[in-house]
N, C-alpha and C positions, 0 to 999 in steps of 0.2 A: 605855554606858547613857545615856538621855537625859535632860537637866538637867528636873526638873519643878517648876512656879511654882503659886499659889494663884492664885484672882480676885482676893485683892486685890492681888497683884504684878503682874499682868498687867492692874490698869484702867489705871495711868498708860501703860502701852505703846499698849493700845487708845482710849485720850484720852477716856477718861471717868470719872467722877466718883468709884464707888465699886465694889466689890468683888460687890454684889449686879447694877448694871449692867453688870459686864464677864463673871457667869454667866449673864445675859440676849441680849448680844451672841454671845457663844461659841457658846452654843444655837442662837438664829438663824440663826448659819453651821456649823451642824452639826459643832461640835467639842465632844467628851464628856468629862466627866474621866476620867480614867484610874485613879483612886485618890480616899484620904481621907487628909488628914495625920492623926497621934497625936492622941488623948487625945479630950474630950469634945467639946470645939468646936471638932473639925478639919477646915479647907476641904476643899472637893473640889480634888484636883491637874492639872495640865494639861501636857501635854508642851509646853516652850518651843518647840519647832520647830512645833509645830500653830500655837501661836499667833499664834508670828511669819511664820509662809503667811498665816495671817487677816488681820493687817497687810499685807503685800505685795500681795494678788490681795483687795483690798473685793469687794462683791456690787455687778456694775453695774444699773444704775439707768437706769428709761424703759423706752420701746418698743425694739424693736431697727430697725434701719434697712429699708427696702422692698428687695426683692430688683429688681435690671433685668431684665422677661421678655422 
């Protein structure tokens, strides 16, 4: 079974600030939760292996380079 982390366990991974901008980033890179922890105020969950792909492979950035015809 795979280890599952909240937003806010996984901002300090993603190096950012807080819990609501690391379910902002996720998003962005199209990683879903996967659940909700217990009780009333329970984060959405996230498979640490989703996450840690998101860390390894960022979304690149710019143009891509001209092809030689």
């Amino acid at each position: 079974m795979s280890e599952l982390i909240t937003a806010t366990e996984a901002a300090p991974l993603l190096g950012v600030a807080s819990g609501r901008v690391a379910r902002q980033t996720l998003a962005r890179r199209g990683i879903r939760p996967v659940g909700r922890a217990p009780g009333r105020g329970g984060e959405s969950l996230y498979r640490r292996a989703d996450v840690e792909h998101a860390i390894a492979h960022p979304p690149r950035r710019g143009r891509p380079p001209k092809r030689a015809s």
